[in-house]
Biopython code that builds the backbone (N, CA, C, O; Angstrom):
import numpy as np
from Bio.PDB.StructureBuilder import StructureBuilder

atoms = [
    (1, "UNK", "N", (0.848, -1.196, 0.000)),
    (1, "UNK", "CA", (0.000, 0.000, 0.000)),
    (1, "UNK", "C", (0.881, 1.242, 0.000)),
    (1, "UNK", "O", (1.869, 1.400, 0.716)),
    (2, "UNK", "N", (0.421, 2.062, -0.851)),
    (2, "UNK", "CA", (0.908, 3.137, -0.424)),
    (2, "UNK", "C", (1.387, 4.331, 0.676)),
    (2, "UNK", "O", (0.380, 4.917, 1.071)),
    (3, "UNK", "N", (2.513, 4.821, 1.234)),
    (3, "UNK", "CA", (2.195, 5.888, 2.311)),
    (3, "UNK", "C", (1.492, 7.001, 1.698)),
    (3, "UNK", "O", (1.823, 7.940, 2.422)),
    (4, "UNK", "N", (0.926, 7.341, 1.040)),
    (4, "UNK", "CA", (-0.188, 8.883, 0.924)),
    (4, "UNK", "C", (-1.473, 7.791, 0.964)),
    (4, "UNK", "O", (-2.449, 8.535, 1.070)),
    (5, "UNK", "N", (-1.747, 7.022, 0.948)),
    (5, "UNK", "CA", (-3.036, 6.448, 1.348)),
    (5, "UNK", "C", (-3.039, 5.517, 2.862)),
    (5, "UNK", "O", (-3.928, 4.869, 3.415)),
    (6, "UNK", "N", (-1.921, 5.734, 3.137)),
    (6, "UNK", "CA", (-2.358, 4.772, 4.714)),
    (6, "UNK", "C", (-2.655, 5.148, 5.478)),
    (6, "UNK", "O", (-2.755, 4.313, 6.376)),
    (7, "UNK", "N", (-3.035, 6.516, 5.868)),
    (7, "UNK", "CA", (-3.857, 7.252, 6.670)),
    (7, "UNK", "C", (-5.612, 7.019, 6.769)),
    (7, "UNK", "O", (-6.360, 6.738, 7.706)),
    (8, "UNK", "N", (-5.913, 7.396, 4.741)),
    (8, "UNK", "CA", (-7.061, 6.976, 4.555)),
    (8, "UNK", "C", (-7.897, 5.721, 5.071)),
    (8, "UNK", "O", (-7.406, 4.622, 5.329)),
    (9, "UNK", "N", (-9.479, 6.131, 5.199)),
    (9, "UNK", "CA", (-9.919, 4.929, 5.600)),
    (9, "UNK", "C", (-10.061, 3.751, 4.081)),
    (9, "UNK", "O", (-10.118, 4.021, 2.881)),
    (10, "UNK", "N", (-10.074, 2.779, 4.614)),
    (10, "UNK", "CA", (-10.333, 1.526, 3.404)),
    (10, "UNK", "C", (-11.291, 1.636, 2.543)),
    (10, "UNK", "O", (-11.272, 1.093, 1.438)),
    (11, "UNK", "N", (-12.422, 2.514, 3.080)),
    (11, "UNK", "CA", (-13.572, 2.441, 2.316)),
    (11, "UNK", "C", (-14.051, 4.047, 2.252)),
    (11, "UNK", "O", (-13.363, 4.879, 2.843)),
    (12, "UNK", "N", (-15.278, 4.468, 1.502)),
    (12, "UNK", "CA", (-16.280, 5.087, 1.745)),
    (12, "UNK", "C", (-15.721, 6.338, 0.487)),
    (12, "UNK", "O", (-14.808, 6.028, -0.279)),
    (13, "UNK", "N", (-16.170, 7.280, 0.431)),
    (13, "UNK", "CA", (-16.214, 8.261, -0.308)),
    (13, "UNK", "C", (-14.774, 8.829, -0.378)),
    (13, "UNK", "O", (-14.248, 8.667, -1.480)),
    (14, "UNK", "N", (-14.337, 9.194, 0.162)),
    (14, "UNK", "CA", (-12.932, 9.626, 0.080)),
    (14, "UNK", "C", (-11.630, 8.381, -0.442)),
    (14, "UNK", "O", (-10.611, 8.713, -1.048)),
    (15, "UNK", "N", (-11.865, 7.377, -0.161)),
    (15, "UNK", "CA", (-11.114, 6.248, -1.116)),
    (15, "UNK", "C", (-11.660, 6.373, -1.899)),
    (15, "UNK", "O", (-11.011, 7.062, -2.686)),
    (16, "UNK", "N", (-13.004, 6.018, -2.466)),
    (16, "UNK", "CA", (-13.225, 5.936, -3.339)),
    (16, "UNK", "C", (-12.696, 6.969, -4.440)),
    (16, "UNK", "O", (-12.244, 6.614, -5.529)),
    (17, "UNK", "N", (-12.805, 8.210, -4.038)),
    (17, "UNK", "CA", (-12.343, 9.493, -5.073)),
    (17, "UNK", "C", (-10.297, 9.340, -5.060)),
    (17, "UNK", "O", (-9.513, 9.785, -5.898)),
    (18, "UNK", "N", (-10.104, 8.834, -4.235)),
    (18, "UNK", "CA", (-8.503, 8.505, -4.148)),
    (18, "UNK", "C", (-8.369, 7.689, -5.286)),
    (18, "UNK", "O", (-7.692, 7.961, -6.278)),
    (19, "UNK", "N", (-9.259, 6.352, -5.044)),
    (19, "UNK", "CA", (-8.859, 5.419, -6.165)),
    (19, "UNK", "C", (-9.306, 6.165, -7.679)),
    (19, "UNK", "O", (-8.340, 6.633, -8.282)),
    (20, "UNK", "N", (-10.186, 6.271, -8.120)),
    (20, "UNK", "CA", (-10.280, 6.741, -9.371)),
    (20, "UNK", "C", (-9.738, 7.828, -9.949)),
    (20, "UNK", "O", (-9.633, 7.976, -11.166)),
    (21, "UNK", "N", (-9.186, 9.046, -8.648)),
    (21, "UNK", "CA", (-8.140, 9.988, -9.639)),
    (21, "UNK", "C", (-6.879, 8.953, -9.859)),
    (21, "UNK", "O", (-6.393, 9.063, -10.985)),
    (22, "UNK", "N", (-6.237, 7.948, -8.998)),
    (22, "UNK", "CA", (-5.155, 6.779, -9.355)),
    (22, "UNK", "C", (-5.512, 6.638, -10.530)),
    (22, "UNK", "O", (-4.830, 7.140, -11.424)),
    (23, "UNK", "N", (-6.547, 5.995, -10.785)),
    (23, "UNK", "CA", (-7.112, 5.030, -12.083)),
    (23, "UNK", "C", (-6.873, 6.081, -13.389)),
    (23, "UNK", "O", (-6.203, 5.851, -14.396)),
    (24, "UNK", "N", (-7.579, 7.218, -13.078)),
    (24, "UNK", "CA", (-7.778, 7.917, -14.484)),
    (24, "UNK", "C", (-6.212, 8.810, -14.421)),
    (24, "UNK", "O", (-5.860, 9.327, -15.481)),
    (25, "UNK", "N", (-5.365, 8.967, -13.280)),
    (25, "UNK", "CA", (-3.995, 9.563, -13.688)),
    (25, "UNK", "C", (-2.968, 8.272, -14.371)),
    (25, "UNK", "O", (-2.262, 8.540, -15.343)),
    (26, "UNK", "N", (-2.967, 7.023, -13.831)),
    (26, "UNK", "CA", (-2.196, 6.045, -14.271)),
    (26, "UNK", "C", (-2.982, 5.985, -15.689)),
    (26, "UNK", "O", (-2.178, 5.880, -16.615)),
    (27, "UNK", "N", (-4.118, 6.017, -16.041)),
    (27, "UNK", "CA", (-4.652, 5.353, -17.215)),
    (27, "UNK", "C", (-4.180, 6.712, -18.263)),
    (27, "UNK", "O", (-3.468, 6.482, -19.241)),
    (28, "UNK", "N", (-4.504, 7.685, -18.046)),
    (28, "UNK", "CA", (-4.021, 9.216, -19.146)),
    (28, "UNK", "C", (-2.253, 9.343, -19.314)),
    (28, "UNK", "O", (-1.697, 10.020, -20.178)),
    (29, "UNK", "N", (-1.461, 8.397, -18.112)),
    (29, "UNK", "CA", (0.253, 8.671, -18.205)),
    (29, "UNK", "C", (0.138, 7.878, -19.493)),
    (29, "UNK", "O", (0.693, 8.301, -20.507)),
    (30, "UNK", "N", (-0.787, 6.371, -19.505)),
    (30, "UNK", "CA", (-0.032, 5.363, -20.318)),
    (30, "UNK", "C", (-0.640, 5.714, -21.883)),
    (30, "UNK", "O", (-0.281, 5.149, -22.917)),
    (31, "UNK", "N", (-1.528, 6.663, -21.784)),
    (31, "UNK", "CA", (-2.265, 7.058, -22.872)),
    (31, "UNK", "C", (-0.992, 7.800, -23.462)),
    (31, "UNK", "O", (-0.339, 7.346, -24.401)),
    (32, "UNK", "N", (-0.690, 9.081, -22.763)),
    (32, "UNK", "CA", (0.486, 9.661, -23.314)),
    (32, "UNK", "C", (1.602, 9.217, -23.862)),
    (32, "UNK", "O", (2.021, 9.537, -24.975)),
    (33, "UNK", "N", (2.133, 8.437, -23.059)),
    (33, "UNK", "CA", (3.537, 7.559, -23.268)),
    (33, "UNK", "C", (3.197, 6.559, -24.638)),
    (33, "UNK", "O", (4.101, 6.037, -25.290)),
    (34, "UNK", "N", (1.910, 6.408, -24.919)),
    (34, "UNK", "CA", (1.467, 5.464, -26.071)),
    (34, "UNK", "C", (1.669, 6.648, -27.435)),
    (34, "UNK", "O", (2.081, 6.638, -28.595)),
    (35, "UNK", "N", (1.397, 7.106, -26.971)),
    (35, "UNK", "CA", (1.164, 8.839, -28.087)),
    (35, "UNK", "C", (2.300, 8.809, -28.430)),
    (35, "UNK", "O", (2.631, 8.189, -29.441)),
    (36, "UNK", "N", (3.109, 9.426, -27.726)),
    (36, "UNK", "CA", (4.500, 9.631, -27.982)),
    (36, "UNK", "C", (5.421, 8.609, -28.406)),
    (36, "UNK", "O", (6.451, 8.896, -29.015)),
    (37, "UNK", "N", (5.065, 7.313, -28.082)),
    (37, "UNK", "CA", (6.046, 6.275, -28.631)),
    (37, "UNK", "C", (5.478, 6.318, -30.204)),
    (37, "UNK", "O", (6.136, 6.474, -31.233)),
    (38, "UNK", "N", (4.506, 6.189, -30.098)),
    (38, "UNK", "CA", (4.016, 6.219, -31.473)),
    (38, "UNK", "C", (4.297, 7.151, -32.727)),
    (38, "UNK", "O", (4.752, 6.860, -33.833)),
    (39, "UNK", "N", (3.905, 8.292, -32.232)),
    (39, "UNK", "CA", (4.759, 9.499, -32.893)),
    (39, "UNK", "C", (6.353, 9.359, -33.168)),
    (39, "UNK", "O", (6.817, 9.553, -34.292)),
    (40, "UNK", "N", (6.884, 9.123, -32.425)),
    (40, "UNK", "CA", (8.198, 8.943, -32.187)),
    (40, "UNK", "C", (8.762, 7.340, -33.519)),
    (40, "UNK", "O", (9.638, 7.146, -34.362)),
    (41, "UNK", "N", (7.835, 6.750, -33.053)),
    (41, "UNK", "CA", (7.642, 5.620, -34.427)),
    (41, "UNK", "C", (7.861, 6.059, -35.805)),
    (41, "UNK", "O", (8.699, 5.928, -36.698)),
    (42, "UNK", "N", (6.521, 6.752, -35.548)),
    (42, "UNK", "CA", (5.975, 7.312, -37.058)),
    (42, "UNK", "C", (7.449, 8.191, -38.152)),
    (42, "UNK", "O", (7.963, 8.044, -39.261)),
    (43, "UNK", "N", (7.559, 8.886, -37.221)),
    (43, "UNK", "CA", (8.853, 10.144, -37.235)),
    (43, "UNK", "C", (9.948, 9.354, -37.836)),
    (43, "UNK", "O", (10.450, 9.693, -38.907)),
    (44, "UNK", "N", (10.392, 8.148, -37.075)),
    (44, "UNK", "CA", (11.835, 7.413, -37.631)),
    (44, "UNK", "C", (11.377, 6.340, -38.977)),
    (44, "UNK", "O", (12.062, 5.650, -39.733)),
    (45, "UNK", "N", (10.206, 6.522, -38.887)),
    (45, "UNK", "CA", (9.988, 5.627, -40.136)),
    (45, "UNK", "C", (9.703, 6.549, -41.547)),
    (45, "UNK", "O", (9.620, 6.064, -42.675)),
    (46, "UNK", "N", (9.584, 7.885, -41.234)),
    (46, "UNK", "CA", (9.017, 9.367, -42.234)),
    (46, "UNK", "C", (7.737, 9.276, -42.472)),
    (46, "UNK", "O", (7.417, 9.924, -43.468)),
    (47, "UNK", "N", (6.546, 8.523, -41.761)),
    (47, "UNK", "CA", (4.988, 8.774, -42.130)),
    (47, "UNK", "C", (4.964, 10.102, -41.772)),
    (47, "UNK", "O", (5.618, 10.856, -41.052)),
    (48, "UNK", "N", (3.920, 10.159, -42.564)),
    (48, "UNK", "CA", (3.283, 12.117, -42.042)),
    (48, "UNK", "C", (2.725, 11.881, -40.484)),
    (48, "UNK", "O", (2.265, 12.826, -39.844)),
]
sb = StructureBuilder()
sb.init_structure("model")
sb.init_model(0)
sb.init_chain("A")
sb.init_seg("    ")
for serial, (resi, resn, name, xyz) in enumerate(atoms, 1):
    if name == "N":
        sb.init_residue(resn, " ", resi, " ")
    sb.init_atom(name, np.array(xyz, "f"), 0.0, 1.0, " ", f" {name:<3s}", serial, name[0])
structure = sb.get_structure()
């Protein structure tokens, strides 16, 4: 577990909003990092 969440309680409204900014910040990093590898692809291969 994390230390910025071991204070929190296990449950109820405030985890809950903990976990899903986790969810949607881990899920938008790997979105990015997908972007950019890709681009970065595109670029060494000369697609537009």
């Amino acid at each position: 577990m994390d230390e910025a969440f071991a204070g929190m309680p296990s449950s109820g409204p405030l985890w809950t909003e903990a976990n899903e900014w986790a969810l949607a910040t881990a899920g938008s990093k790997a979105h990015v990092e997908r972007d950019l590898r890709e681009r970065h692809y595109q670029e060494c291969l000369g697609l537009p």
